[in-house]
C-alpha positions as CSV (number, residue, x, y, z in Angstrom):
1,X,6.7,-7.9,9.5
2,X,4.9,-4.7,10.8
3,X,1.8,-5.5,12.6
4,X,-0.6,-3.3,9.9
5,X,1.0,-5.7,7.2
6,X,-0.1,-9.3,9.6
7,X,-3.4,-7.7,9.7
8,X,-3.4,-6.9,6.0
9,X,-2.5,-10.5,5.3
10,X,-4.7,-12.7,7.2
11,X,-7.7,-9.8,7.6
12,X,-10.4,-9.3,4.3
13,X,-10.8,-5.8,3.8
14,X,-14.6,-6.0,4.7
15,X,-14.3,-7.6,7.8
16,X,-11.4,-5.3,8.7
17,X,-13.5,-2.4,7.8
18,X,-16.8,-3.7,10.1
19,X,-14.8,-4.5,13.2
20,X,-12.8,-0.9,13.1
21,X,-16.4,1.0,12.6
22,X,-17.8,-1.2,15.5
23,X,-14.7,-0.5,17.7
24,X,-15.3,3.4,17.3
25,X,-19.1,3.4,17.4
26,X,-18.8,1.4,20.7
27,X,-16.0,3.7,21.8
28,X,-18.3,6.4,21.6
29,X,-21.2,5.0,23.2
30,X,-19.4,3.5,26.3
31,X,-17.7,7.4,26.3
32,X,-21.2,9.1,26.2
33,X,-22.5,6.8,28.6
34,X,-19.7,7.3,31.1
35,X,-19.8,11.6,30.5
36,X,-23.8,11.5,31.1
37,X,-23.9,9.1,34.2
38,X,-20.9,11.2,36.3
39,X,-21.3,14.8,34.5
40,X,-23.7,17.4,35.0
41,X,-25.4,18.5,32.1
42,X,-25.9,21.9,32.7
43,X,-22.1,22.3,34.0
44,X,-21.6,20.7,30.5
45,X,-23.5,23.5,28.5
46,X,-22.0,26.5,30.4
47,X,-19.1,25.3,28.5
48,X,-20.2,24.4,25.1
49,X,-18.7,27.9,23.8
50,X,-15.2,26.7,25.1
51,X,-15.6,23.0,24.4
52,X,-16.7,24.4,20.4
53,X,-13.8,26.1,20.1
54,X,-11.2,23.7,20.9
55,X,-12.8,20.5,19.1
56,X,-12.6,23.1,16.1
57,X,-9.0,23.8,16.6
58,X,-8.2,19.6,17.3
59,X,-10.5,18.6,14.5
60,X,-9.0,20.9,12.2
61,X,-5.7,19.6,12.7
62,X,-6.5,16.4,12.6
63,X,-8.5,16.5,9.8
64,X,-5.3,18.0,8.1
65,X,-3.1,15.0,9.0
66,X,-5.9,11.7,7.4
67,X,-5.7,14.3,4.3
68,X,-1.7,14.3,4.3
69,X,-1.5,10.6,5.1
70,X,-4.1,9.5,3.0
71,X,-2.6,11.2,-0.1
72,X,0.8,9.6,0.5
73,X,-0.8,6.4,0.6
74,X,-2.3,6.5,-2.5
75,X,0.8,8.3,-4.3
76,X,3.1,5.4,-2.6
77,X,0.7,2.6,-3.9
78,X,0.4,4.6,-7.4
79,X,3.8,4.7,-7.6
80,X,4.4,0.9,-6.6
81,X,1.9,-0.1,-9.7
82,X,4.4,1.9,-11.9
83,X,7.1,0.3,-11.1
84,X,5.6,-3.3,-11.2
85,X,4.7,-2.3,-14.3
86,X,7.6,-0.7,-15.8
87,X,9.7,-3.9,-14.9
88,X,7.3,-6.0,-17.1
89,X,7.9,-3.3,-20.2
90,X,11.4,-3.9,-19.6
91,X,10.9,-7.6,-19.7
92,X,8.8,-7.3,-22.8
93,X,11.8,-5.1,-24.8
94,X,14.4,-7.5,-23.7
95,X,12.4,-10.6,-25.1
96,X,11.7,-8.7,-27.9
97,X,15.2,-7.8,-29.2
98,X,16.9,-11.1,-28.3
99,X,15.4,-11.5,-31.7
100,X,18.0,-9.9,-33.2
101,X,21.0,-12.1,-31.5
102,X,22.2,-15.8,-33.0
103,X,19.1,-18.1,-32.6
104,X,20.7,-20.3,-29.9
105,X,21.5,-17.4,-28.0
106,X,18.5,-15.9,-28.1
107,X,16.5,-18.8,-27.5
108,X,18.7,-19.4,-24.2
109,X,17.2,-16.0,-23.6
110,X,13.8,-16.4,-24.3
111,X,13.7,-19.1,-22.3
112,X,15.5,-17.1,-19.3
113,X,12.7,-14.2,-19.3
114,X,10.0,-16.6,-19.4
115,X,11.1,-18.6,-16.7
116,X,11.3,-15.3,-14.6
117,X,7.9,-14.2,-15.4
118,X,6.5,-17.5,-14.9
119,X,8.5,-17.4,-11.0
120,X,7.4,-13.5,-10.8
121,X,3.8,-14.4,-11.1
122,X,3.3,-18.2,-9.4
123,X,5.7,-17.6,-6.6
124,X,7.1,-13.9,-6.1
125,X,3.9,-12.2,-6.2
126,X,2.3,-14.4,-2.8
127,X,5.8,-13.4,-1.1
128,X,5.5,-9.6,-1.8
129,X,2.2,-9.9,0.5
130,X,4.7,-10.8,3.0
131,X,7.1,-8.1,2.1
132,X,10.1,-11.1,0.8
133,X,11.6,-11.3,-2.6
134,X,11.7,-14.5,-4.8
135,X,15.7,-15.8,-4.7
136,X,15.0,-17.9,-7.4
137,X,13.6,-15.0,-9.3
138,X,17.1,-12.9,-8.4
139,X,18.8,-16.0,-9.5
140,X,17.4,-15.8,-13.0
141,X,18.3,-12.6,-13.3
142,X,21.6,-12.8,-12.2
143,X,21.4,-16.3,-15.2
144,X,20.6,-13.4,-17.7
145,X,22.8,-10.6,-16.8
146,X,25.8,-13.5,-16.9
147,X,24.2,-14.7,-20.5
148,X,24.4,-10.8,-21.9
149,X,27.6,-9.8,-20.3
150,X,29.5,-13.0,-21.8
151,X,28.1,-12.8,-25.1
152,X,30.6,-11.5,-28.3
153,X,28.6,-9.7,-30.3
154,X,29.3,-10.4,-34.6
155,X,27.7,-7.8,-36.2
156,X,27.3,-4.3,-35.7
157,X,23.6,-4.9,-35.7
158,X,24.0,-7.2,-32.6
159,X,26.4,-4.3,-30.6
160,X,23.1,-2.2,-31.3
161,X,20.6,-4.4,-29.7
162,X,23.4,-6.1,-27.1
163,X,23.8,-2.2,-25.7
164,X,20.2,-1.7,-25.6
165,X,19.2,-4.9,-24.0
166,X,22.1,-4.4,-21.4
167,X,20.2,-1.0,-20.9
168,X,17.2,-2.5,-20.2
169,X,18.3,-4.9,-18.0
170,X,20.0,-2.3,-15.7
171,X,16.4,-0.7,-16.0
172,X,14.8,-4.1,-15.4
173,X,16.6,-4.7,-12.2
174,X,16.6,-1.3,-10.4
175,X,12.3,-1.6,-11.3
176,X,12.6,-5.0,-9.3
177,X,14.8,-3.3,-6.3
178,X,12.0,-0.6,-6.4
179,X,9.5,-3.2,-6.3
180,X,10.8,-4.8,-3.4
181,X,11.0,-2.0,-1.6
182,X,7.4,-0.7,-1.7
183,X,6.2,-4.3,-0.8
184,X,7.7,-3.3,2.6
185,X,7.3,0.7,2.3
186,X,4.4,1.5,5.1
187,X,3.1,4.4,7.3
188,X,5.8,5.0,10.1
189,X,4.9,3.4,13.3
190,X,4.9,6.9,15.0
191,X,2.4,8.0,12.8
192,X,0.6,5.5,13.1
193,X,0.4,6.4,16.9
194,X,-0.3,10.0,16.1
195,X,-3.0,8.7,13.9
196,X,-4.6,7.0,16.4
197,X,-4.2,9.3,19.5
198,X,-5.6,11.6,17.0
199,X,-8.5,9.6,16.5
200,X,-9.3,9.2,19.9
201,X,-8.9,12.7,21.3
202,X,-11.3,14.1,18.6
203,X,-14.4,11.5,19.1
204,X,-13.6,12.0,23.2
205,X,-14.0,16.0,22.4
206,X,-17.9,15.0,21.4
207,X,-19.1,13.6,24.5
208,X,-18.1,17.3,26.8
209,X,-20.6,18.9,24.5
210,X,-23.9,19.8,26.4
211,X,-27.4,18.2,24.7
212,X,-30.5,17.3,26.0
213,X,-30.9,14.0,24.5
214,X,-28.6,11.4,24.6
215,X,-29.7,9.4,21.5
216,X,-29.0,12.9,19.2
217,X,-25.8,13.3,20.7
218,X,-24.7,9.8,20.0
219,X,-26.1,9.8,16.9
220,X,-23.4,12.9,16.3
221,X,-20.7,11.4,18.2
222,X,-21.2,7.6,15.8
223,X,-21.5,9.4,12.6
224,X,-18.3,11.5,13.5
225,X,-16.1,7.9,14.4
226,X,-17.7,5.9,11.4
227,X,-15.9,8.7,9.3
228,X,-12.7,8.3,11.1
229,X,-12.3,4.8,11.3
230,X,-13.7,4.5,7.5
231,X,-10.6,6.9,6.7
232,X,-8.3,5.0,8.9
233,X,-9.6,1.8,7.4
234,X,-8.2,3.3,3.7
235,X,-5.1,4.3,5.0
236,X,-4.3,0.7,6.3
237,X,-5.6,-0.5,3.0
238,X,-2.7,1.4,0.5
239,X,-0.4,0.9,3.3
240,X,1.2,-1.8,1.6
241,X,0.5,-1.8,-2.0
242,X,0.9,-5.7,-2.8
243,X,-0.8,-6.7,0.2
244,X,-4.5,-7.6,1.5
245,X,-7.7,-7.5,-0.4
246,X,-7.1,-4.0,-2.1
247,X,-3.3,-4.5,-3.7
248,X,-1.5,-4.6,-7.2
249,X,-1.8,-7.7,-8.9
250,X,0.3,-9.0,-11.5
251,X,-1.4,-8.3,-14.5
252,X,1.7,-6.6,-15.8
253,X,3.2,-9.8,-15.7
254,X,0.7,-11.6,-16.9
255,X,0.3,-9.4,-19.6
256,X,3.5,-10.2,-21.2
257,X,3.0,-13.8,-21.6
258,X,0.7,-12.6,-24.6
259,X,3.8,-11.6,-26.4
260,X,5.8,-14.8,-26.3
């Protein structure tokens, strides 16, 4: 399990969030402190023209990279919720047209699909925090395909609906598949790195500026790493889109008891 995913887990979002704003405001504080005490101010100011310049060119580009990632995350986690909830459509349409199926074989069904929901939402749903699957939950579905692929249909009526629930299904479990996969789809570990050596080269660019008061210039320098680690802090929270305090819950799922 990928260590943002651990932290996601076991971490609140609100404690995560405090401890990663006190981590930068104290990196910049111990930084300033360490600058002022062994660098001269005024050697400090001739350069403030040079020093500009380059934080420009490094914030800009790093400014350019939380915009990229932070986008991705949120299109990743939009994209997990559609699928979660494009499974339990496909749930609902299969339960739906068994109706039209021999009233043993469609209660066999019925009582398939809501065995999988009830698994999807009690037991699958904690493991997706932890990026696993449910194997009961596959073994249901694997119960179902079996039931639809060994049933002889009687009327044309029942060809209809068999093709279209067979349809569905397929839909069903390729949704599930997709599922899985964005309960373990995360920010690359290099990245991550990048995102992090980014965000300590641009607050260390603050304290080679030249001021006359210390307390302004930290004041700057905490403002500047509050906004990073805040943005940092909402990328690690749509990392993983079924896990921590901000995730997708089942209410999909939930959803389609109400049409039993």
């Amino acid at each position: 399990m990928p260590l943002v995913q651990i932290i996601l887990l076991y971490v609140p979002v609100i404690p995560l969030g405090v401890i990663m704003v006190f981590l930068a405001v104290a990196f910049s504080i111990t930084g300033l402190l360490i600058v002022w005490r062994f660098v001269p101010r005024q050697m400090l100011k001739t350069h403030n023209d040079l020093t500009g310049a380059l934080f420009g060119t490094v914030s800009s580009a790093y400014t350019v990279l939380l915009a990229f990632v932070v986008v991705i995350s949120w299109q990743n986690f939009d994209k997990a919720q559609t699928h979660a909830i494009a499974e339990a459509n496909c749930v609902v349409d299969i339960y739906r047209s068994s109706a039209a199926f021999a009233p043993e074989f469609a209660s066999d069904i019925r009582s398939l699909v809501k065995q999988y929901v009830d698994i999807v939402v009690n037991q699958e749903w904690a493991s997706l925090g932890r990026g696993e699957e449910s194997l009961k939950a596959r073994a249901v579905l694997r119960n179902i395909w079996a039931s639809f692929t060994g049933y002889e249909p009687k009327t044309e009526k029942e060809k209809v609906f068999l093709a279209e629930c067979v349809d569905k299904l397929g839909q069903l479990r390729e949704m599930r598949r997709l599922r899985i996969i964005d309960a373990n789809s995360g920010v690359h570990p290099i990245l991550w790195f990048v995102l992090v050596v980014g965000a300590i080269t641009t607050i260390s660019f603050t304290f080679f500026f030249g001021s006359d008061k210390f307390i302004v210039h930290a004041v700057m320098a905490c403002i500047l790493s509050v906004i990073i680690a805040l943005i940092l802090l909402t990328i690690i929270s749509f990392n993983f889109p079924f896990t921590g305090s901000v995730r997708i819950g089942p209410e999909a799922f939930q959803q389609v008891i109400s049409y039993y």
